[in-house]
N, C-alpha and C positions, 0 to 999 in steps of 0.2 A: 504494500500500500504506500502511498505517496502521502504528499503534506496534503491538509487537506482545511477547509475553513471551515469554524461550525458559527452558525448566527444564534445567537442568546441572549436572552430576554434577563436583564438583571433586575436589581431591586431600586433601580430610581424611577420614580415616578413620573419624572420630568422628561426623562431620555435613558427610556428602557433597553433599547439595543445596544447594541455591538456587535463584536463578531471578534475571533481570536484564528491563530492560524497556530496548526496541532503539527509536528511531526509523524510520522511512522510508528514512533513510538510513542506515542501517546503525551507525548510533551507538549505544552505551552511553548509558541516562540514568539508569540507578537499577541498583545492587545490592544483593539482600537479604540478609540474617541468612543462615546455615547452618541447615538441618536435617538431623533424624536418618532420616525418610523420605519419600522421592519422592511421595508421596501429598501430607504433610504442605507441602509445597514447593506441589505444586497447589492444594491449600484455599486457601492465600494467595492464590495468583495469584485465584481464582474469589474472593475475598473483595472482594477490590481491584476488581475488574471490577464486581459487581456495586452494589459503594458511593462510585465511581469520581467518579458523577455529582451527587453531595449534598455533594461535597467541598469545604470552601471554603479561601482561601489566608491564610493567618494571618502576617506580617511583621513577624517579633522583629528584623530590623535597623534599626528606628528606634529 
């Protein structure tokens, strides 16, 4: 299995969603901002996926 996103519904009531993005193994690697709709939580994810590949790695710890 691959990395994979899962979209979840948290406990704020303002801006329920997010979404995290899981390794293989079942790890936590990233979690996002809150939002105010479950729709809006997915555009992200599908934004990500789709620009995913053009991304490149930028290293401000030098």
């Amino acid at each position: 299995m691959a990395l994979k996103f899962q979209i979840v519904k948290g406990k704020s009531v303002q801006q329920p969603y997010f979404f995290r993005i899981v390794a293989a193994n079942g790890q936590t690697l990233a979690v996002s901002e809150n939002y105010v709709e479950k729709a809006s939580a997915r555009k992200a994810v599908q934004s990500i996926i789709k620009s995913a590949g053009e991304a490149e790695i930028e290293d401000l710890a030098t």
